[in-house]
N, C-alpha and C positions, 0 to 999 in steps of 0.2 A: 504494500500500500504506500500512497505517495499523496501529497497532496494536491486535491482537486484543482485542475485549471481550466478557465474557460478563456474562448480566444473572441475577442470584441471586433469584428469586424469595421465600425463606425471609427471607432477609437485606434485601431490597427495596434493594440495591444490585449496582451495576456492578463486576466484577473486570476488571483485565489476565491477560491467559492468558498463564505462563509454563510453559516447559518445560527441564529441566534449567539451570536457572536464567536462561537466556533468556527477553525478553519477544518471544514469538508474533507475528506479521504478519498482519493483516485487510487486511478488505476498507474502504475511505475510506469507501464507501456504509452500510456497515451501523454505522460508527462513529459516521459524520455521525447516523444515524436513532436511536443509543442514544443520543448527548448533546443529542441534541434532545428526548427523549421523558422521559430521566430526570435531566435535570437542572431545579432548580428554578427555574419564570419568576416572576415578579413578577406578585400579584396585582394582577387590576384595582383601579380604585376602587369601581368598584359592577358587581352580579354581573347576568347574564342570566336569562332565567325558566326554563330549561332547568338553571344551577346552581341556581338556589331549587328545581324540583322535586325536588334530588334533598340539597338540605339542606345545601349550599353558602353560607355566609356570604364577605362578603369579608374577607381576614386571618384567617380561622377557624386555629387551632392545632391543635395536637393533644393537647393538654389539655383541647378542646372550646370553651373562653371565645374569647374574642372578642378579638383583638390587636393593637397597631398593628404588628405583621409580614407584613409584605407580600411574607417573602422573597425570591429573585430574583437574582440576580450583580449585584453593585456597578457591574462597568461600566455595565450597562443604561443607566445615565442620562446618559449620552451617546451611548446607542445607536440608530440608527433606529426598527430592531425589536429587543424583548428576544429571550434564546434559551430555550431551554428549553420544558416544560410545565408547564400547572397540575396534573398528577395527585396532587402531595403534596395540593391541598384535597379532594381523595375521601379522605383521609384520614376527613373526618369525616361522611361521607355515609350517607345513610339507604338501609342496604341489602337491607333485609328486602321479598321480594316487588317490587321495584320494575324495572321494565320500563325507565323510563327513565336507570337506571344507566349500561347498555350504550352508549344512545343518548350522556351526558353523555361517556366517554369516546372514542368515535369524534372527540366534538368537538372534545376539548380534544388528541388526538393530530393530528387536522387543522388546528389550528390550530399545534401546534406544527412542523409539517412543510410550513408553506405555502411555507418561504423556499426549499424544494427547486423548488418549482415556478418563484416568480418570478427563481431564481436561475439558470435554466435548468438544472440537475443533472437533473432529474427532468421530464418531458413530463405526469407525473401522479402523484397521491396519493392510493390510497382506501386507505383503515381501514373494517373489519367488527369489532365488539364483541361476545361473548355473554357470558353467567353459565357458569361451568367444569361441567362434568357431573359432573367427579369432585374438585371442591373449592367449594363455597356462597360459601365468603369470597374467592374469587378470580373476576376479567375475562379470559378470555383476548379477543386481539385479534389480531390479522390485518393486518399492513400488505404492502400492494401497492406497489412503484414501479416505475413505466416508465421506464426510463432515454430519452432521446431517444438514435434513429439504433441501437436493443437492439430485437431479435425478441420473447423472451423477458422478463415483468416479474422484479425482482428480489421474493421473498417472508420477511418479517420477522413469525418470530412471539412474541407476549409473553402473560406472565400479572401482573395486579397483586395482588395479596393484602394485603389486610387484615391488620394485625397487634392481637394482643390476644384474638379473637373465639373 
């Protein structure tokens, strides 16, 4: 057991769920999959062509220019692998009409959920992405995880939104 998180889509942050001033008990799994997914990694040094297609600079901000912030958790640098994902750089991503949005975050949520895999926690990882049917500025996405020695996969769903639009 871990403690309860919910992900606020409006807000584009993580809450603790409490109840009568108690803080709630989750699931470890679905904890482990929200501070991996929304917590901020460190950008690379230089971007893939699957970020360029989608208007991905590296250290891009959210003022648009161009930064030496690479954001990221500080320990990272004596870390094997950093945690987290890159979703905060669709911050500045070119949204309109673009097909391979979807695709850009399947990737960056598979990459941030690889260490389920090599860590043994998870037998498997897929992410499905689409554009929201009932919000333009928003990804919903679809995580799958097979627990090893589990019948049944565990299913994790998210939406990212755009703020400002």
């Amino acid at each position: 057991m871990d403690i309860a998180l919910s992900w606020n889509v409006a807000r584009a942050e993580g809450e603790w769920l409490v109840s009568s001033g108690d803080l709630l008990l989750g699931s470890a799994l679905a904890s482990a999959v929200m501070v991996s997914l929304f917590t901020d990694r460190v950008a690379p040094e230089t971007i893939t062509t699957l970020d360029g297609a989608v208007g991905i600079s590296p250290a891009a901000g959210a003022s648009g220019s161009r930064t030496n912030n690479r954001r990221g958790w500080w320990a990272d640098a004596w870390a094997d692998s950093p945690i987290g994902s890159r979703l905060w750089q669709m911050e500045r991503a070119i949204k309109a009409g673009q097909s391979s949005v979807p695709r850009e975050v399947e990737a960056i949520c598979q990459e941030a959920l690889q260490w389920l895999v090599d860590d043994g926690v998870a037998q498997s990882v897929v992410v499905a992405a689409q554009w929201s049917a009932t919000n333009r500025q928003a990804v919903e996405f679809r995580v799958t995880v097979q627990e090893p020695g589990q019948v049944a996969p565990q299913v994790f769903l998210f939406s990212w939104a755009w703020k400002g639009l």
